[in-house]
N, C-alpha and C positions, 0 to 999 in steps of 0.2 A: 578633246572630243574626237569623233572615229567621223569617217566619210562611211556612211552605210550604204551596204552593195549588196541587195537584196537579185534572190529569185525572180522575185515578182518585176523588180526595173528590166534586170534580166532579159527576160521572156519578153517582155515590150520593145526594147529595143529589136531586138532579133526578129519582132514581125515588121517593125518600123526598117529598118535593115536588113532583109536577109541574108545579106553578104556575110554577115559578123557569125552565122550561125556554127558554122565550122570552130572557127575561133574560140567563141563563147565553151563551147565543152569542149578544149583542148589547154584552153591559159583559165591557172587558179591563181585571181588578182590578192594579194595581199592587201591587210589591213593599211589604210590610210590614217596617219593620227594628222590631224588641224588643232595647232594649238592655240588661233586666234588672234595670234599676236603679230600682226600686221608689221609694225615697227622693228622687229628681232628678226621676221622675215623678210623684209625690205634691205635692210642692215645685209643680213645671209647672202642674198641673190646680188645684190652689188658687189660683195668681194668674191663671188665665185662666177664674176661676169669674165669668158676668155681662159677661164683655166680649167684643169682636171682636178678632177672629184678630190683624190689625195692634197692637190698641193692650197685648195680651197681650203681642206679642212684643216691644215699646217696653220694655214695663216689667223680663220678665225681661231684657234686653241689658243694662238700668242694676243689676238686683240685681247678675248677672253679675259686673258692672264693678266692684261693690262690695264684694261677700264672693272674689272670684277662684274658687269652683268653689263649684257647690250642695249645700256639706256641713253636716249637723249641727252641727259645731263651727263652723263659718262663721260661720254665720246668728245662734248665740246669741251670737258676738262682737261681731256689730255693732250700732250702737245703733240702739235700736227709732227714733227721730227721723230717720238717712239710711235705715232701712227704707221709711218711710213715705213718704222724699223720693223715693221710686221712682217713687212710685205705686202707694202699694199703702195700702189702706185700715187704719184703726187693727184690725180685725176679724179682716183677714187677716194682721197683723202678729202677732197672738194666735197664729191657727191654724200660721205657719208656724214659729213659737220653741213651741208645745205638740209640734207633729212633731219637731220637733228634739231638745225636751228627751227626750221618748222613746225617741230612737235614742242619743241620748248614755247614759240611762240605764240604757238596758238592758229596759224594759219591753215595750219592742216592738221584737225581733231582725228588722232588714229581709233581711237577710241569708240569714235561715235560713227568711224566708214564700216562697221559691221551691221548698221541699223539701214546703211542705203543698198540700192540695187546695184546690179553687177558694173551698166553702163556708167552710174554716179562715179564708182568706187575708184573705176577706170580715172575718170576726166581728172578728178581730182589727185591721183597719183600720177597720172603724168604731167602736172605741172613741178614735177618735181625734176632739177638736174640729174640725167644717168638714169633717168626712167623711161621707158617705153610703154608701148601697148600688150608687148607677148610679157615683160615683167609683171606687170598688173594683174595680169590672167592668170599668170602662176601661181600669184600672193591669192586669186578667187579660189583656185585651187588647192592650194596645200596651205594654207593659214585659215581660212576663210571654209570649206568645203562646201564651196557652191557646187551642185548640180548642173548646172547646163554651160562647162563651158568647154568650147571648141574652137582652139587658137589659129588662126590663119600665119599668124610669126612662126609657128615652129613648125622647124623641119620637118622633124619625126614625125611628126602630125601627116602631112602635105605629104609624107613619103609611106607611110601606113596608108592614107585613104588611096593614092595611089596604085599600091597593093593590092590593095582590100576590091578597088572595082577596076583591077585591068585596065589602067590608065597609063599613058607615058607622059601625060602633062596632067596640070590644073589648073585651070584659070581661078581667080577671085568667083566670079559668078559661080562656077561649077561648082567651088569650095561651098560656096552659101548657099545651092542647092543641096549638099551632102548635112552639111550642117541642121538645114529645115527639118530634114528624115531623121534626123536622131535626136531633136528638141523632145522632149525638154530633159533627155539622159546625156547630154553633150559631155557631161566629163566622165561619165561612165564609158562614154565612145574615146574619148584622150585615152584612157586607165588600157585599153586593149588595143589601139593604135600605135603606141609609143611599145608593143613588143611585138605586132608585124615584122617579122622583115622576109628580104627575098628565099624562097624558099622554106619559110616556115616560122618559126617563133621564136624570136628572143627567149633567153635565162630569164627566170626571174621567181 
């Protein structure tokens, strides 16, 4: 499925925002595909926790190769030693046979976290080893293609709004005043956020 990035949200933001309005007619966002699958992107974002883009996607190509498809039952088949021979650290070798054992077990229905709200989806992934809150938001975002969200973990984020309103700090509070003004397009504000930067606009 596509994250759909309409005129019409568009234009809403930019009165909810003015700041963005510059922005908005100067960066053309790219199609977002969400392909739902919560577990393959859980899997994804823990081996590319701390590395670059290339050596992330080195490594999933050898899991790949090795379990034949990113499934629960895959992963606890093979042995944690060609896990590791990935590249992938003993740490992460934990966190990605703990997600596993969970889907296998039943403790945590990935299945059924695309029927809950944003805050559920949150709680319940991070009771997971190696997971966080900015992980969670990611998976709302690019697996999931939630609409409103706006991650206080990340950087880019926290240094776009920066940008964006002539700030040299943000507090939490400040952030969740920024936040309130661009509900309920909050990941349509991420999508042009994350190509701020100083002096002008990210590639992309």
């Amino acid at each position: 499925m596509k994250f759909k990035i309409t005129e019409t949200e568009k234009r809403a933001l930019c009165r909810q925002v003015p700041e963005f309005r510059e922005f908005v007619r100067q960066i053309t966002l790219p199609e977002l595909e969400c392909d739902g699958d919560l577990f393959g992107g859980l899997v994804r974002s823990i081996v590319s926790q701390q590395l670059a883009i290339r050596a992330a996607e080195a490594i999933l190509g050898r899991l790949e190769a090795l379990t034949g498809e990113l499934s629960a039952e895959r992963i606890l088949a093979a042995d944690p030693g060609a896990l590791r021979a990935c590249g992938l650290s003993s740490r992460k070798v934990e966190y990605l046979r703990g997600i596993a054992e969970a889907a296998v077990s039943g403790s945590i229905d990935f299945a059924s976290l695309a029927t809950l709200d944003d805050a559920a989806v949150i709680q319940k992934l991070i009771q997971l080893k190696g997971v966080g809150v900015w992980t969670a938001e990611m998976l709302l975002i690019f697996s999931l293609g939630r609409p409103d969200v706006l991650s206080f973990g990340d950087l880019g984020i926290r240094r776009g709004i920066m940008l964006l309103t002539r700030r040299d700090s943000l507090s939490k509070e400040e952030f969740e005043a920024f936040r309130r003004r661009c509900s309920p397009y909050g990941t349509l504000a991420s999508l042009y956020l994350w190509r701020i930067r100083p002096g002008g606009i990210a590639g992309c």
